[in-house]
DRENMAR-495246 format. One record per residue (C-alpha): residue number from 1; residue in one letter; x, y, z. Coordinates in pm, whole numbers, plus 50000, padded with zeros to 5 digits. Example, Ala and Ser with C-alpha at 12.3 -4.5 7.8 and 13.67 -1.06 7.14 Angstrom:
2
<1; 'a'; <51230; 49550; 50780>>
<2; 's'; <51367; 49894; 50714>>
END
This chain:
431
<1; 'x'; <50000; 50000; 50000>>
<2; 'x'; <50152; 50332; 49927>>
<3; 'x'; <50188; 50503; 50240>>
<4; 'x'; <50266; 50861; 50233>>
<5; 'x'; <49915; 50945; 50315>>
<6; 'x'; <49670; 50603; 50374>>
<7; 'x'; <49396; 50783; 50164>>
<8; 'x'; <49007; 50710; 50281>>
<9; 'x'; <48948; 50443; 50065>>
<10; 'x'; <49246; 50245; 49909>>
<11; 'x'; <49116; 50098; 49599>>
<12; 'x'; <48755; 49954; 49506>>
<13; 'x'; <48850; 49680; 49703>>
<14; 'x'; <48548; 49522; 49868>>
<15; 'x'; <48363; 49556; 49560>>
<16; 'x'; <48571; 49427; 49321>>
<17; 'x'; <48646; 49147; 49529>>
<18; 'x'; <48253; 49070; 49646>>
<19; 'x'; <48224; 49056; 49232>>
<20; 'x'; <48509; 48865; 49151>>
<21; 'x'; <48507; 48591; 49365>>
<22; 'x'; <48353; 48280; 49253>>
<23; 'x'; <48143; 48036; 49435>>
<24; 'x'; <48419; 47793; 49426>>
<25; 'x'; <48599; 47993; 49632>>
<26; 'x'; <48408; 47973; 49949>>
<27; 'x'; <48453; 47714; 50177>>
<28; 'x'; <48633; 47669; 50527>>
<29; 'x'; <49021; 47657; 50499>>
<30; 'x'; <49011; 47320; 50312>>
<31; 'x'; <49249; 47218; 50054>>
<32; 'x'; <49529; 47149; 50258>>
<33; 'x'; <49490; 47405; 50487>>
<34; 'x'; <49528; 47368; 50864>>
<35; 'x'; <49421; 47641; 51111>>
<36; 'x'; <49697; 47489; 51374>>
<37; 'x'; <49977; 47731; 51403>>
<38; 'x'; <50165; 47530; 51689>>
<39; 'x'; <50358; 47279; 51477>>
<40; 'x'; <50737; 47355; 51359>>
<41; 'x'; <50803; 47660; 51211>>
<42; 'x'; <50983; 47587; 50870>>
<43; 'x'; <50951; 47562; 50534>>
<44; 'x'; <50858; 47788; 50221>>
<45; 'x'; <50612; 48084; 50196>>
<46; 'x'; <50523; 48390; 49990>>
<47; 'x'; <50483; 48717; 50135>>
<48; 'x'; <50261; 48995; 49925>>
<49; 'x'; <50264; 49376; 50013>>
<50; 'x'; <50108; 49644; 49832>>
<51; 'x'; <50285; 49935; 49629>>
<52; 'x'; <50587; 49934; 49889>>
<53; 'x'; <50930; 49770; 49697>>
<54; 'x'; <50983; 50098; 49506>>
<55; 'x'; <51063; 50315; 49872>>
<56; 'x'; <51130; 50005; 50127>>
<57; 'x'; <51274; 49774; 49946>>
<58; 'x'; <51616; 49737; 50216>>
<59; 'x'; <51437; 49697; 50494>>
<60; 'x'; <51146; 49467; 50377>>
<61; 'x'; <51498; 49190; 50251>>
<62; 'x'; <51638; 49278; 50606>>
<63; 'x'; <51319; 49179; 50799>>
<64; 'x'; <51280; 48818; 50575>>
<65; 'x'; <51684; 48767; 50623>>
<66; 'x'; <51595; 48872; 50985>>
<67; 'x'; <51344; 48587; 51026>>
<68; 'x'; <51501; 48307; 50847>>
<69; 'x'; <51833; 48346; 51047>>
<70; 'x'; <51575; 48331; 51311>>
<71; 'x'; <51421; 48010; 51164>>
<72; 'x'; <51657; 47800; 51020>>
<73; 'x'; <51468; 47570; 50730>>
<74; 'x'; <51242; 47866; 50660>>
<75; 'x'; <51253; 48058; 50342>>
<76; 'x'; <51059; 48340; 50242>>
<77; 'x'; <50948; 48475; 49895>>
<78; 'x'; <50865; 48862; 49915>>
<79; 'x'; <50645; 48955; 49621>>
<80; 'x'; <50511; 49325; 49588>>
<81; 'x'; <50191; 49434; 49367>>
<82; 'x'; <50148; 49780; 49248>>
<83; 'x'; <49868; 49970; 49414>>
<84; 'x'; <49650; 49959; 49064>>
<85; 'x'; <49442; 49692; 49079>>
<86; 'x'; <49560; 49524; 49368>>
<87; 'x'; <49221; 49426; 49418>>
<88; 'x'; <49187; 49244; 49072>>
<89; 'x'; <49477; 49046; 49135>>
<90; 'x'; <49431; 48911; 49501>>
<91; 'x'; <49070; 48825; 49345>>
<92; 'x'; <49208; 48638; 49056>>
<93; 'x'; <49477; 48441; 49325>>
<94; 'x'; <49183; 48351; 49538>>
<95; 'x'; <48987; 48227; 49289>>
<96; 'x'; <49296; 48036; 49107>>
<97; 'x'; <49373; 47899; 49420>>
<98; 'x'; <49737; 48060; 49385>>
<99; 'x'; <49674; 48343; 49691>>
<100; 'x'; <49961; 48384; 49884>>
<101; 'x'; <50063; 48249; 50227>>
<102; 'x'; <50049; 48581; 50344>>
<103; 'x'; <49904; 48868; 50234>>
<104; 'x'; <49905; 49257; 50291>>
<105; 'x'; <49515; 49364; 50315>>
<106; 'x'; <49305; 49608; 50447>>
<107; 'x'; <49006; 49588; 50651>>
<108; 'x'; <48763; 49606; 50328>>
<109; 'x'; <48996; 49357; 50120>>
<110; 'x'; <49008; 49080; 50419>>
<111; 'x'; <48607; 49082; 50476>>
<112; 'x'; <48530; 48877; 50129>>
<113; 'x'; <48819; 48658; 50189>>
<114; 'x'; <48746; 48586; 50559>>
<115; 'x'; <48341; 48517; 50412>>
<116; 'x'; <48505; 48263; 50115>>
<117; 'x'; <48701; 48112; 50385>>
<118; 'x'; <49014; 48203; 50262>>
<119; 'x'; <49140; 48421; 50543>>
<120; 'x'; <49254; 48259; 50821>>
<121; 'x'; <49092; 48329; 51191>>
<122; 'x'; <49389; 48418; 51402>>
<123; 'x'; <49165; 48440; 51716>>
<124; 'x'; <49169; 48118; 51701>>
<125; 'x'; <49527; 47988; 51559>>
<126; 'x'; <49698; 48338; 51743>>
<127; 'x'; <49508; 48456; 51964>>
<128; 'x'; <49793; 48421; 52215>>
<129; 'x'; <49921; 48784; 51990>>
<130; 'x'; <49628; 48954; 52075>>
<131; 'x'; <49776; 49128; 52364>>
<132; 'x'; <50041; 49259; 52179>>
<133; 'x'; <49830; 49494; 51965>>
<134; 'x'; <49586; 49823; 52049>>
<135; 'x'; <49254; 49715; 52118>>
<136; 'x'; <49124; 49890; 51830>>
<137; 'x'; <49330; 49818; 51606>>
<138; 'x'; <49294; 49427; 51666>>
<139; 'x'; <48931; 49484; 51585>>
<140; 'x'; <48931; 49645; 51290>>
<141; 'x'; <48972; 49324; 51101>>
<142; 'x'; <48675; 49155; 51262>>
<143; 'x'; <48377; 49106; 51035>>
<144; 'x'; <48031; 49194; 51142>>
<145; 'x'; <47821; 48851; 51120>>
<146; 'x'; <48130; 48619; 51178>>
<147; 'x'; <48288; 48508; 51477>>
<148; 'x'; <48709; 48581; 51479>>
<149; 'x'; <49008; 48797; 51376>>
<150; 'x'; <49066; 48776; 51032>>
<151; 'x'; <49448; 48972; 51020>>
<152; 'x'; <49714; 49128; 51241>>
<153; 'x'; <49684; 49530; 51237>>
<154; 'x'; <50005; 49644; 51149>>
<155; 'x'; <50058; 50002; 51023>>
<156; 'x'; <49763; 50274; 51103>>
<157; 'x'; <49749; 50635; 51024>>
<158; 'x'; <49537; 50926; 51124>>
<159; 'x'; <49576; 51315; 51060>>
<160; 'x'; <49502; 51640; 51227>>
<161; 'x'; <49298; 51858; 51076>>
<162; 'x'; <49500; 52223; 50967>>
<163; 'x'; <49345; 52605; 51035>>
<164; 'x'; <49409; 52915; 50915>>
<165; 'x'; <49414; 53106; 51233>>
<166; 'x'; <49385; 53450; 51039>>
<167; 'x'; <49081; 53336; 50944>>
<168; 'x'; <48910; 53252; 51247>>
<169; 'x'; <49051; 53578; 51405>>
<170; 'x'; <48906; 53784; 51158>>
<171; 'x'; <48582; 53630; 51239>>
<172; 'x'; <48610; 53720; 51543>>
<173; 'x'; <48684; 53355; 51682>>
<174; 'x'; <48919; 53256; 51938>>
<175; 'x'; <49224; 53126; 51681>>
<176; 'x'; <49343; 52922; 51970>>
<177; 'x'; <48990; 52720; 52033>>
<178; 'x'; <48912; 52575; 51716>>
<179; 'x'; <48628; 52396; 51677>>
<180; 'x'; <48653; 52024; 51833>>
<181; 'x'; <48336; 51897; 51861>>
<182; 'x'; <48033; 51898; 51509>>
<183; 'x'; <47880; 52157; 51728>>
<184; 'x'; <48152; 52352; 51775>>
<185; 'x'; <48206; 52334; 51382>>
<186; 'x'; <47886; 52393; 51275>>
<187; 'x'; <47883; 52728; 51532>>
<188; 'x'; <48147; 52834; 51399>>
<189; 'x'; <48156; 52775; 51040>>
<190; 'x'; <47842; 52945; 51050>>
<191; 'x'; <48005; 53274; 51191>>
<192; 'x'; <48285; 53246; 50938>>
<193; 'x'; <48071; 53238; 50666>>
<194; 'x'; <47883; 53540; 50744>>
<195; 'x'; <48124; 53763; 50831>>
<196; 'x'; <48319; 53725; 50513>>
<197; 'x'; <47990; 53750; 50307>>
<198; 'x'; <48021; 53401; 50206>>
<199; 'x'; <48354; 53436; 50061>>
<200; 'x'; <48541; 53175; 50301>>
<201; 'x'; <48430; 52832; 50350>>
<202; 'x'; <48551; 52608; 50667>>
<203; 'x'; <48535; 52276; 50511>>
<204; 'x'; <48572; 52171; 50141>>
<205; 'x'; <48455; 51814; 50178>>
<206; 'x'; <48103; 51657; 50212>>
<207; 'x'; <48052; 51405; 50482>>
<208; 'x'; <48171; 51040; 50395>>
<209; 'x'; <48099; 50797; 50588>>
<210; 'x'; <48341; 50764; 50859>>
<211; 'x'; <48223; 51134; 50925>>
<212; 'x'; <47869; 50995; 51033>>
<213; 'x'; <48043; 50798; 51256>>
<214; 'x'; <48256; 51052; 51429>>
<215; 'x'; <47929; 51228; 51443>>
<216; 'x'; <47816; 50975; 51679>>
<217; 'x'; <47556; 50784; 51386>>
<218; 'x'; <47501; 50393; 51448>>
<219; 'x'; <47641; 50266; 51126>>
<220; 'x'; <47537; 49938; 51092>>
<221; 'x'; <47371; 49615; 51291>>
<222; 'x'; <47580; 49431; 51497>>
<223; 'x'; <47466; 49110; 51298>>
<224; 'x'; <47616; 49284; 51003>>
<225; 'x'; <47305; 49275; 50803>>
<226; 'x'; <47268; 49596; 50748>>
<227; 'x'; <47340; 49978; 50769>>
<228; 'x'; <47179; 50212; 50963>>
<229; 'x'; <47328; 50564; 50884>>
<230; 'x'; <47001; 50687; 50813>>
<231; 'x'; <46852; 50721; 51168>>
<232; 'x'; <46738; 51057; 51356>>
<233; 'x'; <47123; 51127; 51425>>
<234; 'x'; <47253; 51064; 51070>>
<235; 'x'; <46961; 51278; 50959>>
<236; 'x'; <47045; 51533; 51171>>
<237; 'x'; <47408; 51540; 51027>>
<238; 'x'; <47315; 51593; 50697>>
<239; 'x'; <47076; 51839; 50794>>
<240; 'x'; <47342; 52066; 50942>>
<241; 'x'; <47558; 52000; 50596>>
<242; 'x'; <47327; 52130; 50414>>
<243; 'x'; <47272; 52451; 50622>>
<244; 'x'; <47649; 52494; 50569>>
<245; 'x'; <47575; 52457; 50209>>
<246; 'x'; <47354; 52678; 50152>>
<247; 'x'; <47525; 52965; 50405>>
<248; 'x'; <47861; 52914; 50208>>
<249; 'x'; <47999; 52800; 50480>>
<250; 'x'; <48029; 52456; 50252>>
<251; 'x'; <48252; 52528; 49979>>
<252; 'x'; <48035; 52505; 49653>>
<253; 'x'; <48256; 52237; 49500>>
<254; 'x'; <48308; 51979; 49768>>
<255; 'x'; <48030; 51776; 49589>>
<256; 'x'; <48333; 51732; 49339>>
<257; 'x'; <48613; 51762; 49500>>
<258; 'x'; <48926; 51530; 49604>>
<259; 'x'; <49210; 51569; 49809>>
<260; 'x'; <49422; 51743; 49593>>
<261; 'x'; <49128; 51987; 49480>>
<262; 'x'; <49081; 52008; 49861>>
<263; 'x'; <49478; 52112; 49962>>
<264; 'x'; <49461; 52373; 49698>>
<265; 'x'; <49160; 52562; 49884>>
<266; 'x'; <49307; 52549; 50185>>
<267; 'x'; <49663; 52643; 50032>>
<268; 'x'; <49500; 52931; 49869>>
<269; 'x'; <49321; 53015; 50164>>
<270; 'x'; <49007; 52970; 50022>>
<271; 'x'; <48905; 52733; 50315>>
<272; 'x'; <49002; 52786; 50683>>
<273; 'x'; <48994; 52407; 50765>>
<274; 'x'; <49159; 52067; 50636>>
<275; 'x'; <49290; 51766; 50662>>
<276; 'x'; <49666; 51698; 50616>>
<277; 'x'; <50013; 51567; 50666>>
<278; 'x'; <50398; 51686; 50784>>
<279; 'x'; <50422; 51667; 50412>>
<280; 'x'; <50130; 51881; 50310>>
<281; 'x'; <50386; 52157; 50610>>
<282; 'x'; <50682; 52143; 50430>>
<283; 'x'; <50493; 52254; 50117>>
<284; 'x'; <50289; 52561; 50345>>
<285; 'x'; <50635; 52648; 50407>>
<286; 'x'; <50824; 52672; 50118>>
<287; 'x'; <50480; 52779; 49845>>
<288; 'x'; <50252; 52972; 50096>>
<289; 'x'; <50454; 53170; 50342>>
<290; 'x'; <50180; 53350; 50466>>
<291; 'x'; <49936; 53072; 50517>>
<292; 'x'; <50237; 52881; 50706>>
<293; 'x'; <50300; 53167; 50980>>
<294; 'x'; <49920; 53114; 51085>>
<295; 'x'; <49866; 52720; 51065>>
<296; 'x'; <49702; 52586; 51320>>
<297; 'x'; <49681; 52220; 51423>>
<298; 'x'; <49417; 52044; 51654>>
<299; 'x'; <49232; 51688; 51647>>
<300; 'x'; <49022; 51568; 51382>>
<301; 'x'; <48615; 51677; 51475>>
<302; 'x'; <48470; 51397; 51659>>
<303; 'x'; <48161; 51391; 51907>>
<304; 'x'; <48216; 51061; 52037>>
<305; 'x'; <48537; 51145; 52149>>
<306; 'x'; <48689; 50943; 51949>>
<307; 'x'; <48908; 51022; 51600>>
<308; 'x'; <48920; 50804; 51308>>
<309; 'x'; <49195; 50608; 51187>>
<310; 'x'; <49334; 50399; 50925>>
<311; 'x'; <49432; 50090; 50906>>
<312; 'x'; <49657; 49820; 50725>>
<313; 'x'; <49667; 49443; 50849>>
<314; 'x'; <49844; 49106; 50752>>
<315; 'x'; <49646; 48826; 50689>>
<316; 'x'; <49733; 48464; 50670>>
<317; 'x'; <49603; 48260; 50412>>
<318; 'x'; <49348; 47956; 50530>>
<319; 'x'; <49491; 47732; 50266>>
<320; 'x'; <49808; 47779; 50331>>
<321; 'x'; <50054; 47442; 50350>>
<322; 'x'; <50290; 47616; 50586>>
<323; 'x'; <50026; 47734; 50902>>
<324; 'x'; <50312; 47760; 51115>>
<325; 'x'; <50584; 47972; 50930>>
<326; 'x'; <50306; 48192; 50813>>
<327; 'x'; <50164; 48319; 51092>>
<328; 'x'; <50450; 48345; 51276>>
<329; 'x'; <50615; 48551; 50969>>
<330; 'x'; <50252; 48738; 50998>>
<331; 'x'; <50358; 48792; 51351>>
<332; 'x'; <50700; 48903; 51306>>
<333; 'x'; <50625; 49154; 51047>>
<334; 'x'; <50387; 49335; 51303>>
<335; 'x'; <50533; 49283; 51610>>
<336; 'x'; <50648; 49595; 51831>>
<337; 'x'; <51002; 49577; 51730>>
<338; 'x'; <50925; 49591; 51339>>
<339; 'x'; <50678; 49847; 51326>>
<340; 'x'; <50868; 50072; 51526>>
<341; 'x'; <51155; 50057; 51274>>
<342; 'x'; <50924; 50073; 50993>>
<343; 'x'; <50751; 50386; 51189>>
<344; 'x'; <51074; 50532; 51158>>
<345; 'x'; <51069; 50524; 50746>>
<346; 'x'; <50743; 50681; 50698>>
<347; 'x'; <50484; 50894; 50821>>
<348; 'x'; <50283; 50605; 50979>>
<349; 'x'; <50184; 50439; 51363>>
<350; 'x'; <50252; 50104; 51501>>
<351; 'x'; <49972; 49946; 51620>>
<352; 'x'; <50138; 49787; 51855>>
<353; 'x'; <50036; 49851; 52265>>
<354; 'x'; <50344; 50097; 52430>>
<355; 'x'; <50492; 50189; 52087>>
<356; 'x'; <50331; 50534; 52073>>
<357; 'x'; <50462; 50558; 52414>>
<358; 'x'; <50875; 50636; 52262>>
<359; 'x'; <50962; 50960; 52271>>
<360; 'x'; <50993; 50942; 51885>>
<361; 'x'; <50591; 51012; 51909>>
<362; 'x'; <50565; 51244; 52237>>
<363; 'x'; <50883; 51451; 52216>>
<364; 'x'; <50877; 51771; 52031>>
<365; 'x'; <51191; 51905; 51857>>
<366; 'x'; <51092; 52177; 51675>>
<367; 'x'; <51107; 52025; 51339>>
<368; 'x'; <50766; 52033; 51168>>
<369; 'x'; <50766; 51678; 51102>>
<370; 'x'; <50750; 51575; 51479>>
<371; 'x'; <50491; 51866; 51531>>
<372; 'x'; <50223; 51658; 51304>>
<373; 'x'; <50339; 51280; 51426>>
<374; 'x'; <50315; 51401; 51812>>
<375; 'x'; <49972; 51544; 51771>>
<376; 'x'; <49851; 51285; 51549>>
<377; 'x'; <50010; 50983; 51772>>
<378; 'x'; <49819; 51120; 52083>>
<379; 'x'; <49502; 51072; 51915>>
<380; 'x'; <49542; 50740; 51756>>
<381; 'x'; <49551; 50534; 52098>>
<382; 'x'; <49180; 50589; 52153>>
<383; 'x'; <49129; 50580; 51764>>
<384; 'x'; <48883; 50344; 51607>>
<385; 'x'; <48826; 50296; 51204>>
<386; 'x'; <48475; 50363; 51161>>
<387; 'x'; <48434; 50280; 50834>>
<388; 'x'; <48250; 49944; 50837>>
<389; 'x'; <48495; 49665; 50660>>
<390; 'x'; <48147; 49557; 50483>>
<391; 'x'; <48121; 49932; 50328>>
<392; 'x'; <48244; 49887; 49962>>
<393; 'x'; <48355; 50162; 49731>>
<394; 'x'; <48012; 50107; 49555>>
<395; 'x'; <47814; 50176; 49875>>
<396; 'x'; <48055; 50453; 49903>>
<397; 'x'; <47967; 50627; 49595>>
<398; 'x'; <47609; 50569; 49666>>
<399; 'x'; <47643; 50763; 50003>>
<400; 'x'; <47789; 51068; 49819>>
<401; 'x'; <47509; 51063; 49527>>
<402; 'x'; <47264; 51085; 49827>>
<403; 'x'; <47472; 51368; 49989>>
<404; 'x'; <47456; 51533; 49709>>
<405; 'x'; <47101; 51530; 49654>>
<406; 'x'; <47053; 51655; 49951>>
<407; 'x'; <47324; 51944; 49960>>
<408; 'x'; <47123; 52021; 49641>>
<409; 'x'; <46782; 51994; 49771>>
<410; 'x'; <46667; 51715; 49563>>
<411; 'x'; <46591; 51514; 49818>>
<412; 'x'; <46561; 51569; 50159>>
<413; 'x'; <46816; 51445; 50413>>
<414; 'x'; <46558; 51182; 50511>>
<415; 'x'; <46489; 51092; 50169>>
<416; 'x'; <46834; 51088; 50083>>
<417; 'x'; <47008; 50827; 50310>>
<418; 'x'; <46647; 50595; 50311>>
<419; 'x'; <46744; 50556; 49977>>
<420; 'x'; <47142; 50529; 50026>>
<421; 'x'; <47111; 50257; 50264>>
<422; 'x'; <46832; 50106; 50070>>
<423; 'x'; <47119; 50056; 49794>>
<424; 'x'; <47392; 49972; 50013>>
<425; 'x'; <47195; 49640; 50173>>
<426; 'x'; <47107; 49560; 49830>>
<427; 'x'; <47475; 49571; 49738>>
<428; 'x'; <47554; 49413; 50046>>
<429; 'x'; <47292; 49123; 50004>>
<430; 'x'; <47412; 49028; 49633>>
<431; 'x'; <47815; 49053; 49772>>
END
């Protein structure tokens, strides 16, 4: 996965996979498989990751010369894909029966697997790891309607949100309060808007759907049947949205707009508020002077108390002829030790329990870099990824159609997300 920025959805991956896997595929770890990881740990396996030879190629050959030394008779075959059509290609494995021992997934790539029986359940053959790992991390490959853990989190990510404290103080805000909670945002955007006569926005993106959830909107059943976004609280989101919309307050072209679109509001100061990364600094520095001197940083907008993060995993495969060597290589890829060091390359967390504890993630020292990991690292220990591992990039899209309608007033909110969950559990009843 290419990991500069882990973007809100990866790829179409829980669609295309949903589609692409056959009926042949499903089935419970058969074919040679065994779901005991206790046995010697030896032999051959394959090792997938996702977009990450071209910048890491050293130190993914030192961690598999790390862990044969470690095992002697073990041997390990390090494969990468390129981020296009990932997807495609793990679907195509599965259904070939040629999937790797161990693969490099997220949460919306593992659910079809675990449901075709092809990921294995490592509450059951590792649950002795679970310990290891932040609670909600461990979670986040769980899938709603199944019993079990379906991959070991390994790298997460989360960002602060940016403000342009000039903005908000000639409002006549407090540029050191910015807004934390939706009500807080909505108060204020409000304010912003009409003092500049609509001429500055506070946000440049709609809602998505890990937005409802900060929000504090039930998502979906626990039996994992169906969604629920559209009850009195997701309602009542929207509702507020499109207030913002129509005050300006909502720039006119988030219905459009993507993260680049996004960073070149804000970079313009077009927008007082977004999301970004120690990158995204460096770049405020050097191209927009001005807007640099007056960034802000504070926590994503949550009323649950609770930011949003995202997250990578490793699953084993449940057909795999070497259960032993590949979890434990699942293991050793994830464990404390080896995400810290991999922390260390690029702008990502360990999931692991203590690691955001180092002083590499609490100590300031100056440098702009640190100022973004230290603020986003204290968030990320109570972090949870609310997007649902069921939600597909379909359902996605269907959720910002009904946004849109309702931004526009072509719907109401009501109307709007009735019918956008009505097509998501028809999506998610024919996946």
């Amino acid at each position: 996965m290419r990991i500069s920025r882990i973007p809100r959805r990866a790829v179409a991956a829980g669609a295309v996979l949903a589609v692409l896997l056959p009926l042949s595929a499903c089935g419970d770890g058969g074919d040679g498989g065994s779901t005991d990881a206790s046995g010697k740990i030896e032999g051959k396996i394959t090792f997938q990751t996702w977009n990450l030879k071209a910048n890491f190629k050293d130190y993914f050959e030192g961690v598999v010369d790390e862990f044969e030394k470690k095992y002697p008779g073990t041997e390990v075959n390090w494969i990468d894909q390129p981020g296009e059509g990932y997807a495609d290609k793990i679907s195509a494995d599965a259904a070939a029966g040629t999937l790797p021992d161990v693969v490099n997934v997220s949460p919306d790539l593992v659910a079809p697997l675990a449901k075709a029986g092809l990921a294995l359940d490592l509450g059951k053959a590792a649950g002795k790891y679970e310990k290891e790992y932040l609670p909600g991390a461990w979670k986040s490959h769980r899938i709603p309607g199944m019993d079990g853990t379906y991959a070991f989190p390994w790298y997460l990510n989360t960002g602060p949100l940016f403000y342009n404290k000039r903005l908000f103080k000639d409002a006549g805000l407090d540029e050191n309060k910015p807004p934390k909670t939706f009500d807080e945002l909505f108060d204020q955007s409000m304010r912003l808007a009409k003092k500049s006569g609509g001429k500055t926005a506070t946000l440049a993106n709609v809602p998505a759907i890990e937005d409802f959830g900060r929000y504090g909107v039930p998502l979906m059943n626990k039996e994992g049947t169906g969604f629920t976004f559209n009850d009195a609280k997701g309602v009542e989101l929207l509702t507020e949205y499109k207030k913002l919309y129509d005050a300006k307050a909502l720039d006119g072209q988030a219905l459009t707009a993507t993260p680049e679109s996004t960073g070149k509001k804000f970079l313009t100061e077009a927008v007082a508020m977004n999301p970004g990364s120690a990158l995204d600094l460096e770049r405020f520095k050097k191209d927009a002077p001005s807007l640099y001197k007056n960034i802000g940083i504070t926590p994503q907008i949550s009323s649950t108390g609770k930011d949003n993060m995202y997250v990578m995993g490793v699953m084993v495969n449940a057909r795999t002829k070497q259960t032993p060597a590949a979890v434990a290589f699942a293991h050793f890829v994830t464990d404390a030790e080896h995400q810290m060091e991999f922390a260390k390359k690029v702008a990502i967390f360990p999931s692991t329990k203590g690691s955001l504890d180092d002083p590499y993630f609490t100590k300031e020292d100056g440098k702009e870099e640190t100022r973004v990991r230290v603020a986003a690292a204290k968030s990320i220990k109570t972090a949870v990824n609310y997007t649902p591992v069921l939600f597909s990039e379909q359902m996605k899209v269907e959720l910002r159609n009904a946004v849109a309608k309702a931004l526009q007033g072509k719907e109401t909110p009501k109307e709007a997300l009735d019918n956008a969950v009505k097509n998501c559990d028809r999506l998610l009843q024919t996946s």
